[in-house]
N, C-alpha and C positions, 0 to 999 in steps of 0.2 A: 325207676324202671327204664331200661332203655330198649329199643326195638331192632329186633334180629328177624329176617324171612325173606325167606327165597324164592323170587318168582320165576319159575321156568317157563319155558317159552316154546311154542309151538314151531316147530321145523317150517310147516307151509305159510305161516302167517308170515305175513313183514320178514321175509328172511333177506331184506337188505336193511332191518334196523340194527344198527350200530351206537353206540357210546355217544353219537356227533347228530346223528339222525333224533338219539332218545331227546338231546336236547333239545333238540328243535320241535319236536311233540311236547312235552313238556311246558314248555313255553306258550304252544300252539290252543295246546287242551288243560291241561291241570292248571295252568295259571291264570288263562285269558278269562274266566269269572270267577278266578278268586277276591274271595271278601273277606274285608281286612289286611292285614299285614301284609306284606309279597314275600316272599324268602328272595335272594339271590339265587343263579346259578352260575357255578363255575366250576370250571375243565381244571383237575388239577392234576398230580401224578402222586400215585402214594409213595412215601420216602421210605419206610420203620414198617417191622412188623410184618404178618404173613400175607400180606396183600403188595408188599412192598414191589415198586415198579408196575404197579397197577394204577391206570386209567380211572379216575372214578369222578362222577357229578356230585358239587353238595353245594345241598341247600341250606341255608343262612339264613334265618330270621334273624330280624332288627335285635331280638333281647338277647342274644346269642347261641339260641340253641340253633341245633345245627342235623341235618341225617346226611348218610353219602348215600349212592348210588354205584353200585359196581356194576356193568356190562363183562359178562365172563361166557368163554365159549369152551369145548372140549379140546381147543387148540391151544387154548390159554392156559389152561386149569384141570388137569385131569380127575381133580374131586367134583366139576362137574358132569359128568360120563359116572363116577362111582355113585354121586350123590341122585341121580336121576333113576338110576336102577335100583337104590334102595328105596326111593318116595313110591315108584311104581310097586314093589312086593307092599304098602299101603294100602292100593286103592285093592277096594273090592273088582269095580267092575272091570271085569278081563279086556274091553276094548279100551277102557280109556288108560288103563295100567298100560297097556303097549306100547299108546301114543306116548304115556309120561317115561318109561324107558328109551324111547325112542330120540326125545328131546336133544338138543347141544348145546343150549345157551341158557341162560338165566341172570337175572337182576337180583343180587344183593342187597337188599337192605339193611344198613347199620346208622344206629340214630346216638347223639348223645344222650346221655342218662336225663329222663325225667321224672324224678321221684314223686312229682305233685299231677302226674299225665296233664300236665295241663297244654299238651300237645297231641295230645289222642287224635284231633280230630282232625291234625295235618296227615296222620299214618291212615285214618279212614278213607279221606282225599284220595289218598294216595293209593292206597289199594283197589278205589272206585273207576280210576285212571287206566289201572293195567288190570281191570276185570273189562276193560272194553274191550282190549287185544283179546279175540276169541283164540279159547283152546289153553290160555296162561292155566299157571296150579300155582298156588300159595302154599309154601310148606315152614313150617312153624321149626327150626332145628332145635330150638331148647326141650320141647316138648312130643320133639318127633312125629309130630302130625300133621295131617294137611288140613288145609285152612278152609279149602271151597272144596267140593266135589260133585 
């Protein structure tokens, strides 16, 4: 199984977080009490593929698995502006559906395959991290749903 989910991001929160910023939170908070392993992180640029020429973080554990991080704005990417107005017809409730249309950024997560989850608990981490950012939505795109509400 590998991990696919989109965090969108609140217009008023941290709207000077950036790709360069996330690292540095990352480092700051997801990592500084991690137990066990550490992953790497590194700034790379995607070459291949529909992200190509894309900015993204990834993290590397010792055994080699590995997730990216994509920082994607509606400047960047107009499937997020498409994608944001389709998670908000989702949410039930008509205020927070607004804010989620309203959205322009979002954080990409793509993991390598783990058939054995035996990494579940770096993507729980990981979710625990950017459910601090208030006002974030987790959306599930395999499954079309959202994850927190």
């Amino acid at each position: 199984m590998s991990y696919f989910i989109h965090v969108l991001l609140d217009n008023g929160v941290e709207p000077d977080l950036d790709i360069n910023t996330l690292k540095e939170k990352l480092n700051m908070q997801y990592l500084r009490e991690w137990k066990g392993d550490k992953p790497s992180i590194v700034f790379r640029r995607e070459i291949l593929g529909p992200r190509k020429n894309y900015d993204h973080l990834e993290l590397k554990w010792s055994d080699s698995w590995h997730l990216r991080l994509y920082f994607e704005t509606t400047e960047m990417n107009e499937s997020v502006e498409i994608d944001a107005c389709y998670i908000s017809g989702l949410e039930k409730d008509k205020n927070k559906s607004k804010l989620i249309k309203e959205m322009k950024r979002r954080v990409v997560i793509l993991s390598k395959d783990d058939p054995d989850n035996e990494h579940s608990d770096y993507i729980v981490e990981l979710m625990a991290f950017f459910e601090n950012i208030p006002g974030s939505v987790f959306f599930d795109p395999n499954n079309k749903r959202i994850l927190n509400s």
